[in-house]
C-alpha positions in Angstrom: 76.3 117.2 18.6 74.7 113.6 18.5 78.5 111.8 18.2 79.7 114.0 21.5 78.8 111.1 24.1 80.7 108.8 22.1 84.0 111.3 21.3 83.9 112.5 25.5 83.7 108.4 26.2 86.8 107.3 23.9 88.8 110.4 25.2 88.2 109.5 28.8 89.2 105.8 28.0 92.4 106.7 26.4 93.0 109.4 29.5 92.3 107.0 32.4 94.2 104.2 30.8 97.3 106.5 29.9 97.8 109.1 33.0 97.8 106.7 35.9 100.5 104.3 34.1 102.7 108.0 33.3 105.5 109.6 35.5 105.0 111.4 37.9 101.4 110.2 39.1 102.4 106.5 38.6 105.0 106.5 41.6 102.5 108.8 43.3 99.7 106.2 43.1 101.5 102.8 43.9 103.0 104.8 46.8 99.5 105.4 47.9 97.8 102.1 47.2 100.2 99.9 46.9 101.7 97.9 43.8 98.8 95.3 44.3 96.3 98.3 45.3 97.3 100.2 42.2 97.1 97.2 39.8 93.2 96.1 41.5 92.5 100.2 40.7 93.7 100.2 37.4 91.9 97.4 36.4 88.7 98.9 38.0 89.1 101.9 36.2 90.0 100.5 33.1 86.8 98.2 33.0 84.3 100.9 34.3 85.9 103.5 31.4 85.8 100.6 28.5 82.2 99.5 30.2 81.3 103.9 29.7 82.7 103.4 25.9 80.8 100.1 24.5 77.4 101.8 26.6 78.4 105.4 24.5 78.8 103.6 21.0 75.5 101.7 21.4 73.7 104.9 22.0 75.6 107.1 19.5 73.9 107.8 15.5 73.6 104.4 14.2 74.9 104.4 10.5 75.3 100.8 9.0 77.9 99.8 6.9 76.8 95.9 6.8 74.5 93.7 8.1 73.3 91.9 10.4 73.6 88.0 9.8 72.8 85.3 12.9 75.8 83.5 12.0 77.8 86.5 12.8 77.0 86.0 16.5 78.3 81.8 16.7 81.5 83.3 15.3 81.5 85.8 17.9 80.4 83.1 20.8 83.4 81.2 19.2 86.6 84.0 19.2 85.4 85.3 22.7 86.0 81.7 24.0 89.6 81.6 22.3 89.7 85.0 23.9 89.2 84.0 27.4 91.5 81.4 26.8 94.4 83.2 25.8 94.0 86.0 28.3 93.9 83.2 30.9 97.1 81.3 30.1 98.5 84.6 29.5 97.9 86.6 32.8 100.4 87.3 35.4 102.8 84.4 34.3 106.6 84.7 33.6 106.6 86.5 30.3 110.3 88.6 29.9 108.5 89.5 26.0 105.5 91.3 27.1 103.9 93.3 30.1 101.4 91.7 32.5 103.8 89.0 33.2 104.9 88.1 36.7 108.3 86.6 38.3 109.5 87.0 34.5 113.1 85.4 36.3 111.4 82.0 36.0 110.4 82.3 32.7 112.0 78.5 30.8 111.9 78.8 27.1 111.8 75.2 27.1 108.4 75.2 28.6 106.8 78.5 27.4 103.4 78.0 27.7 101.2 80.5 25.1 103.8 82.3 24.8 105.2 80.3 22.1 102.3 80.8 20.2 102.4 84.5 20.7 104.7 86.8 22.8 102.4 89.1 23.4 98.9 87.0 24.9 97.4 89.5 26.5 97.2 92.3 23.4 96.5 88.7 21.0 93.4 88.4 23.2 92.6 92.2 23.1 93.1 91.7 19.1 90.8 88.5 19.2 88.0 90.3 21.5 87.7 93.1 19.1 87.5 91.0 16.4 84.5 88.6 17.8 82.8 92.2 18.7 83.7 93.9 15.0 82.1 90.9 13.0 78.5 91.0 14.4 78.3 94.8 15.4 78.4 96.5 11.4 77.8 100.5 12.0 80.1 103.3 11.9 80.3 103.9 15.8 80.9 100.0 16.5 83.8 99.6 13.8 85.3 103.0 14.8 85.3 101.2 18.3 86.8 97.8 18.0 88.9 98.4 15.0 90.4 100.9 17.2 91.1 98.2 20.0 92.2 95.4 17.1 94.6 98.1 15.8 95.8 98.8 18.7 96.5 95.4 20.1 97.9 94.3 16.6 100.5 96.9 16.2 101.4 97.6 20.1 103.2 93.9 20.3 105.6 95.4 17.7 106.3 98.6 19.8 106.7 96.4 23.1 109.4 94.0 20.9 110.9 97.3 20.1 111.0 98.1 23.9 112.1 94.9 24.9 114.5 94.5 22.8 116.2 97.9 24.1 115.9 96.9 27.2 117.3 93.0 27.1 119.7 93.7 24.4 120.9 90.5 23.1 119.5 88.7 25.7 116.2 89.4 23.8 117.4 87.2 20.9 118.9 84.9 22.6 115.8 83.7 24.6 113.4 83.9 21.4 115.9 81.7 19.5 116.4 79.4 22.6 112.0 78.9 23.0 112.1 78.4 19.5 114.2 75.1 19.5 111.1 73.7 21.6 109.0 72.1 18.9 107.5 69.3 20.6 103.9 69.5 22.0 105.1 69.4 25.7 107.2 72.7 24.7 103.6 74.5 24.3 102.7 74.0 27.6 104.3 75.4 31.3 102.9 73.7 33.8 100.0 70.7 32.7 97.9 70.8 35.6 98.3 75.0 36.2 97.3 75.5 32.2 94.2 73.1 32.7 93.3 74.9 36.0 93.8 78.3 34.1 91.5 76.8 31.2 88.7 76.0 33.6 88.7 80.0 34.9 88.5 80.9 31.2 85.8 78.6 30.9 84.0 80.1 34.2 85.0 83.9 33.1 83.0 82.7 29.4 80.2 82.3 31.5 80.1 85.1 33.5 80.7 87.2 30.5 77.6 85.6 28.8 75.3 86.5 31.9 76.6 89.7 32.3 76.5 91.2 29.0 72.6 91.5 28.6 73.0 93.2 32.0 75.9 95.4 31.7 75.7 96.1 28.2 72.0 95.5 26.9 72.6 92.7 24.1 72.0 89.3 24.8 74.8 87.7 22.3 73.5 84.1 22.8 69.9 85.4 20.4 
């Protein structure tokens, strides 16, 4: 079956990102690595199974549904900076809306950061990723792919505020009302010089991306 490479990689992808995160075998792995260990083997295992998927829709049949255009590719160049960006200023900062947020206790809704902009940064970059990725890359496999992942991240930050919102109770409202009072500039940002630093690493991570993807993945996106 020519699409089986590409079916086994999307239900290993969905597998190793859903199992490890699941009672019982969550407890059972950060008992046995650690919570930092199991967070460093997530992630590796979550990159090397999404790495498996791009390679297995690149090499499954290729039917088009639109073309090709170079300007496709400077839009892309352009969301997977945003991208970067918001995954950066989103990562393991105090964020009681979302997941992926650390020390959520010192979270000020007067100085929210990105997450005044969206409550959810990290699935707004996912979104924002698979969007630079669905515009240049027109056949079946590739918009099966990343309309899958913008799907996904679009419609899991209304599960999470569902989730949340069980969990905080009122508390929920009260700090989403209490953020949104901040409407001067200063509100957007946490911490000037931290959300500069955190710009430069998205700046370096753009980079690295660049010279890794003709490596890693086989398409140079800069041509």
């Amino acid at each position: 079956m020519a699409w089986a490479g590409f079916i086994v990689a999307f239900i290993a992808f969905f597998v190793t990102h859903s199992l490890p995160v699941r009672p019982p075998l969550r407890p059972i792995l950060v008992r046995a690595l650690g919570p930092r260990g199991f967070g460093l083997a997530y992630g590796a295992l979550s990159l090397g199974a999404l790495t498996w998927l791009i390679i297995a829709a690149g090499q499954a049949p290729f039917v088009p549904l639109w073309s090709w255009a170079p300007w496709q590719n400077g839009v892309a160049l352009i969301l997977m900076g945003l991208s970067c960006i918001i995954f950066s200023l989103g990562l393991g900062r105090p964020n009681p809306f979302s997941f992926g947020g650390a020390q959520n206790y010192l979270f000020d809704p007067q100085r929210p950061g990105i997450v005044r902009l969206t409550r959810h940064p990290l699935l707004t970059a996912l979104a924002v990723w698979a969007l630079a990725h669905l515009i240049p890359n027109g056949d079946l496999a590739h918009v099966i792919l990343f309309g899958v992942f913008a799907g996904f991240a679009s419609f899991g930050g209304l599960l999470v505020d569902r989730r949340k919102r069980r969990e905080m109770g009122q508390g929920w409202q009260m700090l989403k009302d209490d953020m949104g009072r901040q409407a001067h500039a200063v509100a957007f940002m946490s911490a000037p010089v931290s959300d500069a630093l955190r710009i430069v690493v998205a700046g370096f991570v753009y980079v690295g991306l660049l010279w890794l993807h003709p490596r890693v993945i086989g398409v140079n996106p800069i041509i």
